[in-house]
C-alpha positions as CSV (number, residue, x, y, z in Angstrom):
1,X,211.7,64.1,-30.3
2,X,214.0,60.5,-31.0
3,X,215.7,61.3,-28.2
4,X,215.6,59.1,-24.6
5,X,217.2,58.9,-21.7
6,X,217.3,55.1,-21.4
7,X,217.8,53.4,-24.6
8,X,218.7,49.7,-25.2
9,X,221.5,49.4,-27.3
10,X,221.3,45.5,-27.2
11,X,217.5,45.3,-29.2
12,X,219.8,46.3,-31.7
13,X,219.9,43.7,-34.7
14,X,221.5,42.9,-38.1
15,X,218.3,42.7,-40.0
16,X,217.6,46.1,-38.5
17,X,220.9,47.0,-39.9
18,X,220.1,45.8,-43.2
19,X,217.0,46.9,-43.1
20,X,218.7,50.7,-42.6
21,X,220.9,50.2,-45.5
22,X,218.8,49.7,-47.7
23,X,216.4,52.3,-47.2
24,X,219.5,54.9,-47.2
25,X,220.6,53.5,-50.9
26,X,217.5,53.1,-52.2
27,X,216.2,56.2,-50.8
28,X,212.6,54.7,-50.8
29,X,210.7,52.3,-48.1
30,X,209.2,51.3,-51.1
31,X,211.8,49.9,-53.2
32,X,213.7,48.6,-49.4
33,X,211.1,46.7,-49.2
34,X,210.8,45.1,-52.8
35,X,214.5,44.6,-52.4
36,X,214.2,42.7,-48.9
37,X,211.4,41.2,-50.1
38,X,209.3,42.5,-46.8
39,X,205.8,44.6,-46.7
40,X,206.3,48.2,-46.8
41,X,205.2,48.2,-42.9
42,X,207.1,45.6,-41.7
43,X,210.1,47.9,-43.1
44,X,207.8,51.1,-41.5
45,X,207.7,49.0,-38.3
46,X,212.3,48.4,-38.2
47,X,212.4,51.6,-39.2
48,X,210.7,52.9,-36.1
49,X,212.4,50.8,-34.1
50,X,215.9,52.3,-35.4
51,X,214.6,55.8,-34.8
52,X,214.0,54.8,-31.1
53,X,217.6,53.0,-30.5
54,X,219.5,56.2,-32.8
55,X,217.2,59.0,-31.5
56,X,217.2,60.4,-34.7
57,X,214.9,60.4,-37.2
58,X,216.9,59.1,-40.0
59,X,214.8,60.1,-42.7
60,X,212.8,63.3,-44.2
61,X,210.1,63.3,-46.8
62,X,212.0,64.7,-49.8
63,X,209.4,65.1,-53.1
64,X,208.4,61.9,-53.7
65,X,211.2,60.1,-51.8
66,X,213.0,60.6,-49.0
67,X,216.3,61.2,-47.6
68,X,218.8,60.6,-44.8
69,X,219.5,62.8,-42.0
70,X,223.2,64.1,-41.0
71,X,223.2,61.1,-38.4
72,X,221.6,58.8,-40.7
73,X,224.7,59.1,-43.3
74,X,227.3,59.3,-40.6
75,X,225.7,55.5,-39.2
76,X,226.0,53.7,-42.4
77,X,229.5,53.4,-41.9
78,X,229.4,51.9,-38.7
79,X,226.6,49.5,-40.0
80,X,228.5,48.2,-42.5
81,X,231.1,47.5,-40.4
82,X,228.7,46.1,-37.8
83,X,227.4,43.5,-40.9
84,X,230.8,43.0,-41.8
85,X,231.6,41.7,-38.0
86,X,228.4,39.5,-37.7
87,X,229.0,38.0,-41.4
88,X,232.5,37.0,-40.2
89,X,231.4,35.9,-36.5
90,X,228.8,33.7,-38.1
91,X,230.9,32.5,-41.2
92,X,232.3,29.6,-40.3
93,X,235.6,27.7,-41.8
94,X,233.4,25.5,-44.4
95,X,230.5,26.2,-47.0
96,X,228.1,23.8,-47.9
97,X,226.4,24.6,-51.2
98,X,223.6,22.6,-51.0
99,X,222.7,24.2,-48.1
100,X,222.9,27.3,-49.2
101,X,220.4,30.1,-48.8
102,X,222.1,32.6,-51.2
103,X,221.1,36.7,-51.6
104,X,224.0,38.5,-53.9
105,X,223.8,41.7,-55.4
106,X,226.1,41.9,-58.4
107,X,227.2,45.4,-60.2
108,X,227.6,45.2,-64.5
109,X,226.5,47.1,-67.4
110,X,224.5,45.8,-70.1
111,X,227.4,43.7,-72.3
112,X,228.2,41.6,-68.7
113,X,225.4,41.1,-67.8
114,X,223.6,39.7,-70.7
115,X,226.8,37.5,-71.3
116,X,227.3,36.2,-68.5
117,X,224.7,36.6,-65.8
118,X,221.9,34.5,-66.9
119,X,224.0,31.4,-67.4
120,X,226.2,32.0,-63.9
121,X,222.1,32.5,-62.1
122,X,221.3,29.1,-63.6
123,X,224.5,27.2,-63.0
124,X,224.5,28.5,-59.3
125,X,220.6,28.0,-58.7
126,X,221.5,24.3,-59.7
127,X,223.6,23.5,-56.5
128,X,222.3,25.5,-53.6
129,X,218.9,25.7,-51.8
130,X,217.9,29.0,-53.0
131,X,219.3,32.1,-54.9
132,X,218.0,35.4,-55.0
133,X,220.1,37.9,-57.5
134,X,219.8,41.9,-57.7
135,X,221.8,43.4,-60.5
136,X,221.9,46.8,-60.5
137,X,224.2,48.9,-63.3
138,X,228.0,49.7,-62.9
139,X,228.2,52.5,-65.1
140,X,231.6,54.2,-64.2
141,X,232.8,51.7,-61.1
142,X,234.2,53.1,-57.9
143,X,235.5,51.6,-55.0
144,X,232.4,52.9,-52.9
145,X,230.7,50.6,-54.5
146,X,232.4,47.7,-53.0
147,X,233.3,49.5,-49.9
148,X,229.7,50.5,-48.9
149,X,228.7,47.0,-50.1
150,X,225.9,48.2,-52.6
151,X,226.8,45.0,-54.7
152,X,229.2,41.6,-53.9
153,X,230.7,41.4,-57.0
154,X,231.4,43.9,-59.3
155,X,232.3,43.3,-63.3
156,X,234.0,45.4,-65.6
157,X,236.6,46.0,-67.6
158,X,237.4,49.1,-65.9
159,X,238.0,47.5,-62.2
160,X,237.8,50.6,-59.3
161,X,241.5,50.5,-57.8
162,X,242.4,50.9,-54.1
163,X,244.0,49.1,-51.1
164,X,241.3,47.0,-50.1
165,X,240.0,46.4,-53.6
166,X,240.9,43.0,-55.2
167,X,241.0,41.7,-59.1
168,X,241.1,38.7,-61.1
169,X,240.6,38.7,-65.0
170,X,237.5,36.6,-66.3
171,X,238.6,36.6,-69.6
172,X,239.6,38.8,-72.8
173,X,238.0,40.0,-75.5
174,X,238.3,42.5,-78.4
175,X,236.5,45.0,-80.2
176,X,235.4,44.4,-83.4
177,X,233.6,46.6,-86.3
178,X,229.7,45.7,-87.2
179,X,228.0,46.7,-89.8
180,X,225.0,45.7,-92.1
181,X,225.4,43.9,-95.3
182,X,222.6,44.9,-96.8
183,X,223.4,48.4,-96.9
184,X,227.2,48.5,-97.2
185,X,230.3,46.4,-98.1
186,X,233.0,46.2,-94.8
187,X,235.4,48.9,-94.3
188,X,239.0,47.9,-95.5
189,X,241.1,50.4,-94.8
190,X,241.6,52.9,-92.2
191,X,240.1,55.7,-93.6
192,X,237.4,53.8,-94.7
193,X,236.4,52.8,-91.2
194,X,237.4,56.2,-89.8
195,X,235.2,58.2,-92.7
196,X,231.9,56.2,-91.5
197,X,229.7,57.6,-89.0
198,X,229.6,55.7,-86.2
199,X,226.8,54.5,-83.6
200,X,228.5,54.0,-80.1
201,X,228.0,53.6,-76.8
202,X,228.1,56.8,-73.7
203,X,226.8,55.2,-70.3
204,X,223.6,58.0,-68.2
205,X,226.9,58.9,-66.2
206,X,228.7,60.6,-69.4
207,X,231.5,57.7,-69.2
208,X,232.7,56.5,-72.5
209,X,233.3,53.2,-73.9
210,X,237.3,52.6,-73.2
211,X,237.4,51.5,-76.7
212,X,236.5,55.3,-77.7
213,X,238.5,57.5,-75.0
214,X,241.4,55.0,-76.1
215,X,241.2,56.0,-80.1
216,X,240.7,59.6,-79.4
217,X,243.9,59.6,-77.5
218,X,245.8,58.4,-80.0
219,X,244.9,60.7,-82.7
220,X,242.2,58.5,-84.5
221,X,239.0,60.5,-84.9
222,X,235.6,59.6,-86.0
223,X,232.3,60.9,-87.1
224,X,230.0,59.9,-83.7
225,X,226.3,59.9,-85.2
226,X,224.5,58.3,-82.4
227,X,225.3,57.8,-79.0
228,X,223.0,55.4,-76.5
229,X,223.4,54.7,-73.3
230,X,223.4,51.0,-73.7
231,X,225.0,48.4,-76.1
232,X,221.1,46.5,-76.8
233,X,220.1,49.9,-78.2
234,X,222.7,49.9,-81.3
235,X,221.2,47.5,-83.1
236,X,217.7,49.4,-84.2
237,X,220.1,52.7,-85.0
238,X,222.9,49.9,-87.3
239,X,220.3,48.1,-89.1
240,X,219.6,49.3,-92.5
241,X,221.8,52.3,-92.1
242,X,225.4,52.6,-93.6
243,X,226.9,53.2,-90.4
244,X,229.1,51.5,-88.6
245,X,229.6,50.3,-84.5
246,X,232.5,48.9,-82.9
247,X,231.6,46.3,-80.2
248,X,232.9,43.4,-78.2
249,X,233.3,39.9,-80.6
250,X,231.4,38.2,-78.1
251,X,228.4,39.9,-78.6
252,X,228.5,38.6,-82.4
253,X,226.6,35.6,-81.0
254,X,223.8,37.4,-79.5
255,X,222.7,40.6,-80.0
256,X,224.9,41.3,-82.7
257,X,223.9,37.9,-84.6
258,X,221.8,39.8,-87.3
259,X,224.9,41.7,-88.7
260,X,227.9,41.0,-90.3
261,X,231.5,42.0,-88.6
262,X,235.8,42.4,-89.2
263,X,238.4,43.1,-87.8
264,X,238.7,47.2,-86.8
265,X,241.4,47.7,-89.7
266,X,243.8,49.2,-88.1
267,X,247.4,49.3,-88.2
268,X,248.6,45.9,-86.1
269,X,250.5,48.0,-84.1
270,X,247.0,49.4,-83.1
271,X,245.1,46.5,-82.4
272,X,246.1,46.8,-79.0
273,X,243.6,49.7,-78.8
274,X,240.6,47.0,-79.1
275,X,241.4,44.9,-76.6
276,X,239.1,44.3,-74.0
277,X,239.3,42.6,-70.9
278,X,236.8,41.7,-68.4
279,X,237.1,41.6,-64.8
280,X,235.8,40.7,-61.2
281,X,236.3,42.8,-58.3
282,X,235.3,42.8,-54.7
283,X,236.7,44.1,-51.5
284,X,239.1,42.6,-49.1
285,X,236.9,41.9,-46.3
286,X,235.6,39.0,-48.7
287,X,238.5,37.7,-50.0
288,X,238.8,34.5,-47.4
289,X,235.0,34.0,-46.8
290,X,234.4,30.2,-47.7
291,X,230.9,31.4,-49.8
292,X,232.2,34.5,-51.5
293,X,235.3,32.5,-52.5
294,X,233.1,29.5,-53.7
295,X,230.7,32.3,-55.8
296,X,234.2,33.7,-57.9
297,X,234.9,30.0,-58.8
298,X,231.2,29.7,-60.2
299,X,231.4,33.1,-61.9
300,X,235.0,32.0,-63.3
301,X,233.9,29.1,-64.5
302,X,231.0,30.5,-66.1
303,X,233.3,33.0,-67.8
304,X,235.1,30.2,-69.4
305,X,232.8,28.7,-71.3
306,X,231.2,32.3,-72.3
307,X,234.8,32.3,-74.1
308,X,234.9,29.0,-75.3
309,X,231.7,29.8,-76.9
């Protein structure tokens, strides 16, 4: 039994907190630990701790993982809202970059990340003490995300809606259609590109690229040959093949470079159906925080120059 009679609600901490949370969404002490880059008993040890103060045991074996109690899932609420609290008490009215001890956990798929992550880690590991950045996938993004703060910053060009959810547009792309030169000429015509076969992209969670739903519902259908479940995996199915594979302009530079590309030849009054902008959400409670604001600057400024490129 968790259960006693005199507990001391006060031992209670914010890494403990933490510590909780990440156990619950990672559903390993394993992969808490990698994540809070602590030993699997010092994670054992809060853990044990938390049982004591909760008098609950918070987590079962379950196969090779485990999983939260009842109690355990109705906590995690309340600490989130508990981080929330100390994060604001401790916030202060300035932030001082250089100073900075920085751990963010941002939320994109492949085309996002690969565009714009690796120069926004390097810009912002330039001008603070330390940075430590998790990116875990977005797939199809929900608010939960940013309410149960799994991530800090979420991008996509699919932003979650709600209340407490806020917005801002990095920049705009469009779809374009790739093919190789070797093995065919470009598609000129409509029918042309809507006879090809086609290699796209459906994300592990069954959500389509908005490119796709979009053409479907306006009446434009085409021959899917391949579908994978990232944007770096069209290139081995494209090259050599006759096929073709709309994707974002902006990959043209990168993992796109080895193939040729147009214009999807659409009617103009289509070409709205390629457009593609990109976004960066996070939740209210962040919207005034002097470090969180200071982060969106970096990532928008990153963007910039991803476009100008």
């Amino acid at each position: 039994m968790y259960y006693m009679k005199e507990i001391d609600h006060l031992a209670l901490d914010g890494h403990s907190l933490s510590l909780f949370l990440a156990v619950l969404e990672e559903g390993s002490v394993t992969a808490a630990a990698t994540r809070l880059g602590l030993t699997q008993s010092a994670v054992s040890h809060g853990l044990k701790k938390l049982r004591r103060i909760a008098g609950d045991p918070l987590f079962a074996k379950s196969g090779r993982g485990i999983v939260a109690t009842a109690h355990a899932q109705a906590l995690a609420a309340k600490a989130r809202a508990l981080i929330d609290e100390m994060r604001s008490f401790a916030g202060g009215l300035t932030f001082e970059p250089n100073a900075a001890q920085l751990s963010l956990t941002i939320a994109a798929n492949d085309f996002q990340r690969d565009l714009l992550l690796p120069r926004f880690f390097g810009h912002v590991a330039a001008q603070v003490k330390s940075l430590n950045l998790r990116v875990i996938p977005s797939q199809s993004p929900s608010p939960a995300m940013l309410r149960e703060n799994r991530c800090d910053l979420l991008i996509s060009p699919l932003p979650p809606s709600g209340i407490d959810i806020v917005q801002k547009r990095l920049l705009r792309d469009h779809y374009v259609c790739y093919y190789d030169r070797t093995a065919r000429s470009a598609p000129t015509t409509r029918n042309a590109y809507l006879a090809a076969r086609h290699v796209t992209v459906v994300y592990t969670d069954n959500e389509r690229l908005d490119f796709d739903r979009r053409l479907a519902a306006n009446g434009f259908h085409r021959d899917i040959a391949i579908s994978v479940p990232s944007f770096s995996g069209v290139p081995t199915f494209l090259r050599g093949s006759d096929m073709l594979a709309s994707m974002p302009s902006l990959l043209a530079g990168g993992l796109m470079r080895d193939f040729a590309h147009v214009h999807i030849p659409l009617a103009s009054r289509a070409r709205t159906l390629a457009e593609l902008p990109m976004f960066m959400v996070w939740h209210q409670r962040y919207q005034k925080d002097p470090a969180h604001r200071w982060i969106r600057s970096q990532l928008e400024a990153v963007a910039a120059t991803a476009a100008r490129a």
